[in-house]
Each structure stands twice: as C-alpha cells, then as structure tokens.
Biopython code that builds the backbone (N, CA, C, O; Angstrom):
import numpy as np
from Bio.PDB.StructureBuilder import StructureBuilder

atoms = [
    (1, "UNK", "N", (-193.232, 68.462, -146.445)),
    (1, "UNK", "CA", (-193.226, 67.013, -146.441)),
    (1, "UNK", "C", (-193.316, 66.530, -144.996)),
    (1, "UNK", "O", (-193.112, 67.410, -144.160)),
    (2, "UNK", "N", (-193.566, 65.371, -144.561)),
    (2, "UNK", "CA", (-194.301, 64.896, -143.494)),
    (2, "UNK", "C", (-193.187, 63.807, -143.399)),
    (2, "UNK", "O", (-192.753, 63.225, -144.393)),
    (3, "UNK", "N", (-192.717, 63.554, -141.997)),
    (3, "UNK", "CA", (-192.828, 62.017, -141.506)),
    (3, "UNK", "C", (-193.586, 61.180, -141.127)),
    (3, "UNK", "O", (-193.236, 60.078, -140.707)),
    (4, "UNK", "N", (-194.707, 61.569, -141.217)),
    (4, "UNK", "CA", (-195.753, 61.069, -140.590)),
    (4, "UNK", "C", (-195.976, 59.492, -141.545)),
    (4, "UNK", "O", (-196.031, 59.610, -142.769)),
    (5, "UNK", "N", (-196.094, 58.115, -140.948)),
    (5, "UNK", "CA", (-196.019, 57.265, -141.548)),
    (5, "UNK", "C", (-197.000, 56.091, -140.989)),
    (5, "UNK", "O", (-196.824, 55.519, -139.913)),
    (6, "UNK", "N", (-197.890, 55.868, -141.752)),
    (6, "UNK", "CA", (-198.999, 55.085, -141.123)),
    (6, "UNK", "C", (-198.865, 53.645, -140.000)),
    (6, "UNK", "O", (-199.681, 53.259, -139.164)),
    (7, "UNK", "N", (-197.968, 53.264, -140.246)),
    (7, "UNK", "CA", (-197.311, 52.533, -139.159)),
    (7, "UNK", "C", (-196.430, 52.559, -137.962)),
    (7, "UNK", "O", (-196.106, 51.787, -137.060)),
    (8, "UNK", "N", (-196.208, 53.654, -138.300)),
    (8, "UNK", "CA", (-195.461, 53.979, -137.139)),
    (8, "UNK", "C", (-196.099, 54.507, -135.989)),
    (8, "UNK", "O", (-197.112, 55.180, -136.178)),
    (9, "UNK", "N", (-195.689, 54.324, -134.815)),
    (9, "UNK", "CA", (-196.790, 54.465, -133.553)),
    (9, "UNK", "C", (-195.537, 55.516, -132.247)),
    (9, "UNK", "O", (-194.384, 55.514, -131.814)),
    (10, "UNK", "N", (-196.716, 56.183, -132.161)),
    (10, "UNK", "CA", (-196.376, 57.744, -130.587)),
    (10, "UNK", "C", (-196.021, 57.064, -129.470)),
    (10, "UNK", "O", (-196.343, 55.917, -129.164)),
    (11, "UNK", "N", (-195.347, 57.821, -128.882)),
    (11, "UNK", "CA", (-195.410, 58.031, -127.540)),
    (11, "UNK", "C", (-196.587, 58.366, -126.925)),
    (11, "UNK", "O", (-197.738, 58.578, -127.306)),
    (12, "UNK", "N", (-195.809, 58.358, -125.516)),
    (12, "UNK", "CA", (-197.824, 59.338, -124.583)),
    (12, "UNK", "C", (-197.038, 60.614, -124.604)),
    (12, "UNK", "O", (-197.264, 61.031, -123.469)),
    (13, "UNK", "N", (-196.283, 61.469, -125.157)),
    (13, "UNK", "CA", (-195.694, 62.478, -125.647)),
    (13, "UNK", "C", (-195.780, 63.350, -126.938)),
    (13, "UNK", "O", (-195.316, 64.448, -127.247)),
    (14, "UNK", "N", (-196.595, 62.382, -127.599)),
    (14, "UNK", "CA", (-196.687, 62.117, -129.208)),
    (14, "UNK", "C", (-195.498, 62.466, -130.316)),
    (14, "UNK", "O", (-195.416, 63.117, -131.358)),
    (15, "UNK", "N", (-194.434, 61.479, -129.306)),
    (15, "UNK", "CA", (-193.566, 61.759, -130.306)),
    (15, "UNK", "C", (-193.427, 60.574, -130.830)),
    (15, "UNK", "O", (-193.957, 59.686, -130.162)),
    (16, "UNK", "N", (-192.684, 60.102, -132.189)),
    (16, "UNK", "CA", (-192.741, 58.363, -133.177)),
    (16, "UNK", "C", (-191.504, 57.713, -132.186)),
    (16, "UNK", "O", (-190.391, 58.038, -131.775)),
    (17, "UNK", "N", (-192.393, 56.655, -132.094)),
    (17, "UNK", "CA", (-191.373, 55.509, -131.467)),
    (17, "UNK", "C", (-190.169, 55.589, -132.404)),
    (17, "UNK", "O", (-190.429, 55.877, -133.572)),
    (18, "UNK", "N", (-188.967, 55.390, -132.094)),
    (18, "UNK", "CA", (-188.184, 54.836, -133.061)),
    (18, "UNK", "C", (-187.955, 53.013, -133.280)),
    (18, "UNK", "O", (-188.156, 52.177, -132.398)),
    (19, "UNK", "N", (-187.564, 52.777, -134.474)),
    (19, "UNK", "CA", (-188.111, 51.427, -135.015)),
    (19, "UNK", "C", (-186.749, 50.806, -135.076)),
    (19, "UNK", "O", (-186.583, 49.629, -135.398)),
    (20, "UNK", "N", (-185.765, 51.638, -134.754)),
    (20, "UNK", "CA", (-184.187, 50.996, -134.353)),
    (20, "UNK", "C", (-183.329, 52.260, -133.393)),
    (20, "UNK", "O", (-183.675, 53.329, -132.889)),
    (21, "UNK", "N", (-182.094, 51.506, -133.462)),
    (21, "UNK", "CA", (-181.246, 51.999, -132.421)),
    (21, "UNK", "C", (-179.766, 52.629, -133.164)),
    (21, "UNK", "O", (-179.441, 52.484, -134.343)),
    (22, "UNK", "N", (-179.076, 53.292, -132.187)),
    (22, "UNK", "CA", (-178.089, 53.399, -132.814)),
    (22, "UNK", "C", (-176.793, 52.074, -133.294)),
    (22, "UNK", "O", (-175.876, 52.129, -134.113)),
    (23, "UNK", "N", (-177.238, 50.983, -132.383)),
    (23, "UNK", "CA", (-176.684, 49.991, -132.842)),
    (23, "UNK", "C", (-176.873, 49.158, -133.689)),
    (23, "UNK", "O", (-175.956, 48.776, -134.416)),
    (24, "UNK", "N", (-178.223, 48.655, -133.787)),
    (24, "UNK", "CA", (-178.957, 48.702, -135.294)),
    (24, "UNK", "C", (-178.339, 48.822, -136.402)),
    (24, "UNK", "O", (-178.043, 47.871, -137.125)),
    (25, "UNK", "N", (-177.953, 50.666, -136.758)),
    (25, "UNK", "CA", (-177.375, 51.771, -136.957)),
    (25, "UNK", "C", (-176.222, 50.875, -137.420)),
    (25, "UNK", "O", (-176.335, 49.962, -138.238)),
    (26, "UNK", "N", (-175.081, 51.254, -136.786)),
    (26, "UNK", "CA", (-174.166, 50.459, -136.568)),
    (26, "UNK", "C", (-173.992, 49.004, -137.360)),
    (26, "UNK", "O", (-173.178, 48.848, -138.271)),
    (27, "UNK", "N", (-174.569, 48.332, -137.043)),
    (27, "UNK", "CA", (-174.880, 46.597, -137.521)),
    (27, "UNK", "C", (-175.196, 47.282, -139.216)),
    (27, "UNK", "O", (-174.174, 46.793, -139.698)),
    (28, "UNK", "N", (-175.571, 47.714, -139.914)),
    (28, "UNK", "CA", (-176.193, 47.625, -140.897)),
    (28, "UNK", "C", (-174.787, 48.538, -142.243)),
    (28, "UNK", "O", (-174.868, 48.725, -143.457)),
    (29, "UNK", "N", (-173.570, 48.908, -141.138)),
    (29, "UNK", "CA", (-172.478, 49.796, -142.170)),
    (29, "UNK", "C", (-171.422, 48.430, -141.919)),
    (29, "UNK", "O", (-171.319, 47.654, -140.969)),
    (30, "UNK", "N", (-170.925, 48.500, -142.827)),
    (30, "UNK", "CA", (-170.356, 47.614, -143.394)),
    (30, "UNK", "C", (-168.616, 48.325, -142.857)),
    (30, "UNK", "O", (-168.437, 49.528, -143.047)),
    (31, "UNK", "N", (-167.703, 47.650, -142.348)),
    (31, "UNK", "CA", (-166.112, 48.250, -142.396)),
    (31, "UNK", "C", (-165.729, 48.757, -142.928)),
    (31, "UNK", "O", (-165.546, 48.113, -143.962)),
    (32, "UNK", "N", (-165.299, 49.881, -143.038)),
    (32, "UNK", "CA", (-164.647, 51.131, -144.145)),
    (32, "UNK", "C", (-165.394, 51.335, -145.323)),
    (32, "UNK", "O", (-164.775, 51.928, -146.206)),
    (33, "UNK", "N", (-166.433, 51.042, -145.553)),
    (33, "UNK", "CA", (-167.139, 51.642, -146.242)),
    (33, "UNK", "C", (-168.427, 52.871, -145.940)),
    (33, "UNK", "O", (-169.303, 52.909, -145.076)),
    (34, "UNK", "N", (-167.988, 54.071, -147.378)),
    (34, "UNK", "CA", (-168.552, 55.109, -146.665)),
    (34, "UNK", "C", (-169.951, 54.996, -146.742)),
    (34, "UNK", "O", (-170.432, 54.047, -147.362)),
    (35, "UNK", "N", (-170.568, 55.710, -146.278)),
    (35, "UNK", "CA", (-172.178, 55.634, -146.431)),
    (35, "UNK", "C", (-172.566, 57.097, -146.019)),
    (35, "UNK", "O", (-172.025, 57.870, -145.229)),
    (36, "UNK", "N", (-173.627, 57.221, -146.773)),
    (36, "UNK", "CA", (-174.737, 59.172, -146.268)),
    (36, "UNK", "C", (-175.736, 58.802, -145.694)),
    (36, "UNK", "O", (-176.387, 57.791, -145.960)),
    (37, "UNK", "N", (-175.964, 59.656, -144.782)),
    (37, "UNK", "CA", (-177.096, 59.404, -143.711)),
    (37, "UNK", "C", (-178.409, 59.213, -144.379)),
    (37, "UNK", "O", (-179.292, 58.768, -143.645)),
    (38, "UNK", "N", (-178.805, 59.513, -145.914)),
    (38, "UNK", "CA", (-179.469, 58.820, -146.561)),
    (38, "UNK", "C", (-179.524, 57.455, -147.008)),
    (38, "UNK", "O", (-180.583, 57.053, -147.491)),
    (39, "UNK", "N", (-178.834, 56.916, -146.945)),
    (39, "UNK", "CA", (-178.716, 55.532, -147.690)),
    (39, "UNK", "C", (-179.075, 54.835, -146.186)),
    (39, "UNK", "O", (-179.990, 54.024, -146.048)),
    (40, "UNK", "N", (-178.099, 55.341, -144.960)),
    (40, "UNK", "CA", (-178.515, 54.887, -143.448)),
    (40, "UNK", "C", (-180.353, 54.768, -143.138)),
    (40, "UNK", "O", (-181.113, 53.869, -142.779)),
    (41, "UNK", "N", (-180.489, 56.211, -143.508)),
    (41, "UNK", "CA", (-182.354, 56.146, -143.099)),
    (41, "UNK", "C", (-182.898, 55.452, -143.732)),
    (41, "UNK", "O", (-183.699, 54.807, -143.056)),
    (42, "UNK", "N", (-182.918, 55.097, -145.165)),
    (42, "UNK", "CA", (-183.262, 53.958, -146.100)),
    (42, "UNK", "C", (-183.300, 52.994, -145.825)),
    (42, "UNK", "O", (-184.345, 52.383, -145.602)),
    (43, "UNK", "N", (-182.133, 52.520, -145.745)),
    (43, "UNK", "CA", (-181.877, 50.786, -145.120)),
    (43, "UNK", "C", (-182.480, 50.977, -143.525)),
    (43, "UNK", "O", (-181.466, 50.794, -142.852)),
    (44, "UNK", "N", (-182.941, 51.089, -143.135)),
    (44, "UNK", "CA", (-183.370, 51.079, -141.592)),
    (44, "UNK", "C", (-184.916, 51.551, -141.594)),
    (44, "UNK", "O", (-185.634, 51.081, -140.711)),
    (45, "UNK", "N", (-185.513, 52.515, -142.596)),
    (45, "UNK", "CA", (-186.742, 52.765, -142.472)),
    (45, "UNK", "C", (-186.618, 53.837, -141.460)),
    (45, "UNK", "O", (-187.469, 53.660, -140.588)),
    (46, "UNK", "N", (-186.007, 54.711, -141.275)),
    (46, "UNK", "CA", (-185.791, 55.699, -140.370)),
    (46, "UNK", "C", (-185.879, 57.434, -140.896)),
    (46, "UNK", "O", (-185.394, 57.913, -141.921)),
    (47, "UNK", "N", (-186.580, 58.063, -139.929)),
    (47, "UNK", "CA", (-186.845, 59.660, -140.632)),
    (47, "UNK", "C", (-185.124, 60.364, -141.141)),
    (47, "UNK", "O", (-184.139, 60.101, -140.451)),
    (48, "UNK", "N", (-185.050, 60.983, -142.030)),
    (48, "UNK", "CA", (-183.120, 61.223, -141.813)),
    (48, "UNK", "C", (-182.935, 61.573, -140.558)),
    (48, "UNK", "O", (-182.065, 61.029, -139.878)),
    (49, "UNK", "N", (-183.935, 62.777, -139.962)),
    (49, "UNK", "CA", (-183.429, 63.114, -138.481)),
    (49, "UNK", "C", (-182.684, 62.211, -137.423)),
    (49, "UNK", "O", (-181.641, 62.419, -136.803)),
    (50, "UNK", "N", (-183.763, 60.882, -137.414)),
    (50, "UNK", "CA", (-183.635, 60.231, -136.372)),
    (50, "UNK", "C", (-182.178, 59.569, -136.998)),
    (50, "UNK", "O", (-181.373, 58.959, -136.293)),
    (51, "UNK", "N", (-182.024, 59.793, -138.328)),
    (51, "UNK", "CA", (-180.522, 58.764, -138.561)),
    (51, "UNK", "C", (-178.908, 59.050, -138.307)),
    (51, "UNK", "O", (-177.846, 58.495, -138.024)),
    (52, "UNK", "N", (-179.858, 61.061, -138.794)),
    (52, "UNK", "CA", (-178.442, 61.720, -138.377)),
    (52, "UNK", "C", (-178.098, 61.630, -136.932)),
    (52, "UNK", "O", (-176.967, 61.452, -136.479)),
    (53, "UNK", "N", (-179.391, 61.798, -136.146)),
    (53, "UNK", "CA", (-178.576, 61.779, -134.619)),
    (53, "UNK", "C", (-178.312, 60.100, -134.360)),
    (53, "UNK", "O", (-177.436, 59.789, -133.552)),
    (54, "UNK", "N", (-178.836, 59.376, -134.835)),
    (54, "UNK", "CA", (-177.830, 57.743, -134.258)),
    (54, "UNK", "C", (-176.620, 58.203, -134.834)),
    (54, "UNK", "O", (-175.645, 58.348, -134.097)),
    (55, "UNK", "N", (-176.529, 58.492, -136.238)),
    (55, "UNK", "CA", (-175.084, 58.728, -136.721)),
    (55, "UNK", "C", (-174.012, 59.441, -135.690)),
    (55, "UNK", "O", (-172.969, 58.977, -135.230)),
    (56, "UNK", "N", (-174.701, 60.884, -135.460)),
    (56, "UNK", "CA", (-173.644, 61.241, -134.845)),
    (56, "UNK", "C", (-173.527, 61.050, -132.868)),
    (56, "UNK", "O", (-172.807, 61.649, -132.069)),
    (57, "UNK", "N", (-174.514, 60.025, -132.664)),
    (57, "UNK", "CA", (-174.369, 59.400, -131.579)),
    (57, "UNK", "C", (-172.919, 58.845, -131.483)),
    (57, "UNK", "O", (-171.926, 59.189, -130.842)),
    (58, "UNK", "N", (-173.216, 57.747, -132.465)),
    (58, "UNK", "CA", (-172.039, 56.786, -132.849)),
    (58, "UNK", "C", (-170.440, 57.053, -133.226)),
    (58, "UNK", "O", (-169.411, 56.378, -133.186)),
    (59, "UNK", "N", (-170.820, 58.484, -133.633)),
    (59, "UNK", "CA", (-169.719, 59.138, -133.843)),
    (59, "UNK", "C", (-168.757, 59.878, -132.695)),
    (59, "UNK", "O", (-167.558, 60.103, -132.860)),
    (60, "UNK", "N", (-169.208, 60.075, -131.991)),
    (60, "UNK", "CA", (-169.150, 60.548, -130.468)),
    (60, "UNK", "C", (-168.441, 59.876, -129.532)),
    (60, "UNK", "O", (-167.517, 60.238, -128.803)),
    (61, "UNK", "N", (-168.970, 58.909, -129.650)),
    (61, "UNK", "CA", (-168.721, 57.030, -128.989)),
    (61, "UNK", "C", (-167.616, 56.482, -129.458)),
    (61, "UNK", "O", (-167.265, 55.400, -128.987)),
    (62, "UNK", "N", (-166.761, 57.178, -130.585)),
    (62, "UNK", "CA", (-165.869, 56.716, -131.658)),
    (62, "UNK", "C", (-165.951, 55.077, -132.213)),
    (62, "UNK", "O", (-165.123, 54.174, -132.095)),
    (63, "UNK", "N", (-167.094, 55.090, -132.766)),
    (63, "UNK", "CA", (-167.614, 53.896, -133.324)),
    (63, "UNK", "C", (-167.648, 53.939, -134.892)),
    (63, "UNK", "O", (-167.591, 52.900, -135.550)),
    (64, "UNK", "N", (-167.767, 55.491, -135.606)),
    (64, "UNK", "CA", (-167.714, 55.559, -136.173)),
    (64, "UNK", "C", (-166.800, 56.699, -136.973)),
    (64, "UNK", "O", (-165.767, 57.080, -136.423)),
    (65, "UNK", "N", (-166.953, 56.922, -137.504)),
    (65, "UNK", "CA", (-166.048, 58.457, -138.125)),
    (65, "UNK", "C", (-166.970, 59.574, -139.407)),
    (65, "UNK", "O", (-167.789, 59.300, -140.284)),
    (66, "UNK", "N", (-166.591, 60.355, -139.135)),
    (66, "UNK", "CA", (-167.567, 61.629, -139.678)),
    (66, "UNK", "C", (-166.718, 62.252, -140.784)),
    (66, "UNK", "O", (-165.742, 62.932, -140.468)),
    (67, "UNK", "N", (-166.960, 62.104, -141.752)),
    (67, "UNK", "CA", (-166.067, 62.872, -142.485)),
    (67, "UNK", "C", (-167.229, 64.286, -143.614)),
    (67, "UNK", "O", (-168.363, 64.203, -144.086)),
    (68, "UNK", "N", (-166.315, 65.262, -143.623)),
    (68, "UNK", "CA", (-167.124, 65.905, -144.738)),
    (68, "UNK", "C", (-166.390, 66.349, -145.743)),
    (68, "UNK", "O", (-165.350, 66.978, -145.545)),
    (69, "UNK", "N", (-166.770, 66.119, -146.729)),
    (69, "UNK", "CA", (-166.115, 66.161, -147.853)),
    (69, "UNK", "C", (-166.572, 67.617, -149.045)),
    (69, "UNK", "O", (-166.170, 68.021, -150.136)),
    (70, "UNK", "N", (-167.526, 67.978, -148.133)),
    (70, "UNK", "CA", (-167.997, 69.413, -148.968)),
    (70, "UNK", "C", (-168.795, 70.096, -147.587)),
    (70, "UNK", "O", (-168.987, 69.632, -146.463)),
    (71, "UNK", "N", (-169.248, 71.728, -148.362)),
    (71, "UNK", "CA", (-169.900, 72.050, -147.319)),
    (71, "UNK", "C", (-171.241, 71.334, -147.069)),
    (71, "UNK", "O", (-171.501, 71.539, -145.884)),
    (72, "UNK", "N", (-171.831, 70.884, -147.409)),
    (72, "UNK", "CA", (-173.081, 70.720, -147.427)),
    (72, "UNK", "C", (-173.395, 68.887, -147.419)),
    (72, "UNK", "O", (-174.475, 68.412, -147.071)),
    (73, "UNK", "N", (-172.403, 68.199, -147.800)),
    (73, "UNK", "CA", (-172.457, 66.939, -147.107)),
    (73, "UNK", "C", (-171.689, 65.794, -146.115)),
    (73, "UNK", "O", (-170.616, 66.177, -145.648)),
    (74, "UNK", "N", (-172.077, 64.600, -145.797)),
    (74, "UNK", "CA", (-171.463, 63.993, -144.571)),
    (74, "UNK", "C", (-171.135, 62.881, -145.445)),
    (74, "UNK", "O", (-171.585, 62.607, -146.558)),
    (75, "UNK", "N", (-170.225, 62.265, -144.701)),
    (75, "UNK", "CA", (-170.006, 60.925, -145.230)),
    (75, "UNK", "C", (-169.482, 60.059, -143.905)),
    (75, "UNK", "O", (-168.571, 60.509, -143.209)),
    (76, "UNK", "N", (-170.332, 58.365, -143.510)),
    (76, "UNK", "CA", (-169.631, 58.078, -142.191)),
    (76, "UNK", "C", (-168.925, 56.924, -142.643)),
    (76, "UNK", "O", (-169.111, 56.638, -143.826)),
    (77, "UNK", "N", (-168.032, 56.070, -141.874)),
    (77, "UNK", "CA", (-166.924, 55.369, -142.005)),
    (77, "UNK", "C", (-167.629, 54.312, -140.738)),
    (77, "UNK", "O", (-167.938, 54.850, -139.674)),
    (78, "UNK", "N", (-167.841, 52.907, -140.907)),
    (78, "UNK", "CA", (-167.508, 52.277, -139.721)),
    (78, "UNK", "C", (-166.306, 51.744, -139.350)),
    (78, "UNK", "O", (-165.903, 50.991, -140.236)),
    (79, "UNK", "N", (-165.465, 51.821, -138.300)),
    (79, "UNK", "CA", (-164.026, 51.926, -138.418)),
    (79, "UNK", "C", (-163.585, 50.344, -138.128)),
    (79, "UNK", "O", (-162.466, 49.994, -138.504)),
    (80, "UNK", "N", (-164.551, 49.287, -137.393)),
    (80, "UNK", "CA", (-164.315, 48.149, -136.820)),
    (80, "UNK", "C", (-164.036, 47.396, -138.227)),
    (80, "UNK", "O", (-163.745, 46.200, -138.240)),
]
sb = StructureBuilder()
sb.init_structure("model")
sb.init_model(0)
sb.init_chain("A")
sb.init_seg("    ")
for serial, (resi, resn, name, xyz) in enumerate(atoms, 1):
    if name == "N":
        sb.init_residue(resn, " ", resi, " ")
    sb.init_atom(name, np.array(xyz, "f"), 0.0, 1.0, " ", f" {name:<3s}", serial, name[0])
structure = sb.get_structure()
C-alpha cells in the first residue's frame, strides 16, 4: 500500500510536505479523551507514520500521555 496521494506535494528531497503539525495534532484531541493514532491520522489527513511521530513528539513534551493497553496497541490522552 502506498502513501502516495495525489495532492500532496515533495520536497526538493522528495519527501511529502506535511499538511499539519504536531500542534495541529494537539488542537484536534479533545481533554481526557482517549484517541489511536488512527482516528489522529484520519481527522488530520495524515500518513499514520507522520501521526505517530507528532504523537509521540507531543508525548515527550508532556503534552500528552501514552498509554498502552495491550501489546500491540497505543492509546493517547490530552492531559490539558
């Protein structure tokens, strides 16, 4: 499967612009409610890659909180 997305436009690197930020990111989770870095890339129009690393940008920054609740998935918290 491809990210490749007809609107979306390169670098002189050819790598995809990104079309938001981690604050963006941020702005779009709601206070204590959890959310998966799917539902994040969704609402934002974002590859998951690019969502997981704003996610765990933000998480870093303690903006947000990381929780995992199994092996195999994430769940984030905005804490404000």
């Amino acid at each position: 499967m491809s990210d490749a997305q007809p609107d979306r436009t390169r670098d002189d690197k050819g790598r995809f612009q990104a079309s938001a930020s981690p604050n963006d990111v941020f702005q779009q989770m709601e206070p204590l409610e959890p959310y998966s870095t799917n539902e994040i890339a969704d609402r934002l129009g974002l590859p998951h890659r690019t969502a997981l690393h704003y996610l765990n940008q933000l998480a870093e920054n303690n903006r947000i909180r990381k929780k995992k609740p199994g092996k195999r998935s994430v769940i984030w918290v905005r804490m404000e």
